[in-house]
N, C-alpha and C positions, 0 to 999 in steps of 0.2 A: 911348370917347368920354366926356366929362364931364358932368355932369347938366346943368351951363349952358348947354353946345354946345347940349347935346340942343331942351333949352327955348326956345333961343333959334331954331331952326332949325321948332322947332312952331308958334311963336308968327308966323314971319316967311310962312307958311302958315295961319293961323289963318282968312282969311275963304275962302281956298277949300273949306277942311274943314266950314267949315259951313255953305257952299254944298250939301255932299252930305251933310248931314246931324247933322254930330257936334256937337253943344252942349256938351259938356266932354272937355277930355282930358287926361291924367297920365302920367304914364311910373314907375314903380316897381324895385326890385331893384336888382341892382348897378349899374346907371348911376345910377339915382338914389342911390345909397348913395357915388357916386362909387369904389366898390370894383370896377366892370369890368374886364374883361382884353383883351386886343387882338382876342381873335373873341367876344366876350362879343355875347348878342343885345339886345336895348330892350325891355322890357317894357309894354306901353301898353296902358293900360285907358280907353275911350271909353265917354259917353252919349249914345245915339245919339233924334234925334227919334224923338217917334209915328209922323209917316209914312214914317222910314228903316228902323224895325222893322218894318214891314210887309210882307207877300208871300211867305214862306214861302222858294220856295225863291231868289227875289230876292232875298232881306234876308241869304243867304247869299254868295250874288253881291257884294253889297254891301259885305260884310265883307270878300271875298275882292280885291274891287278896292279897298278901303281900305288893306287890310295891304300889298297891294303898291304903293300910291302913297305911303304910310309910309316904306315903305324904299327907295324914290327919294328920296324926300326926308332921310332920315337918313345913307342910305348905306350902310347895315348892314342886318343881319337882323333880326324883330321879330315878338315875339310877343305876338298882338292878343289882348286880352278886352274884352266888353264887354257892360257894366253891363245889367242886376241881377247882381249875382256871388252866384252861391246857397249855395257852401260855406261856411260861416263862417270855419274858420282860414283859410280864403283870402283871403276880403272883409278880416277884420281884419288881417292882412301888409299887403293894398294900401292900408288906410285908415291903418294904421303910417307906411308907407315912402314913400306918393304926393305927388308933384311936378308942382302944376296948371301946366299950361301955357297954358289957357283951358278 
């Protein structure tokens, strides 16, 4: 998939996402680099509101039913993070390579 597809396919979902929560979201790596391969996964890095981080093992849930309505929506595979990203060379890759989609 091409980074546009991608963007435009987040963006065309953008008020249900923040219906549950997510107030920004990006996609990174080789989609965004538009260097993907045909099983390549989406890299997507979200900030998620105050009260969607909330709950412990809920805000887990959360994630876990976000990544999978991600990739209903993509159609692909996809690998969630989200925000604070505590590693540095990691935070600064995604702050590199990131492709706001809202």
């Amino acid at each position: 998939m091409k980074s546009g597809q991608a963007i435009t396919l987040l963006r065309a979902h953008e008020a249900e996402l923040r219906a549950v929560g997510v107030e920004k979201l990006s996609i990174f790596g080789s989609v965004a680099r538009d260097a993907a391969g045909a099983q390549s996964d989406i890299d997507v890095v979200v900030r998620l509101s105050p009260e969607a981080r909330r709950g412990g093992f809920a805000y887990i849930a959360r994630l876990d039913a976000l990544n999978i309505r991600l990739q209903d929506i993509l159609g692909c595979r996809i690998d969630l993070m989200a925000e604070p990203i505590r590693r540095d060379s990691l935070r600064r890759n995604i702050e590199r390579e990131a492709l706001l989609a809202f």
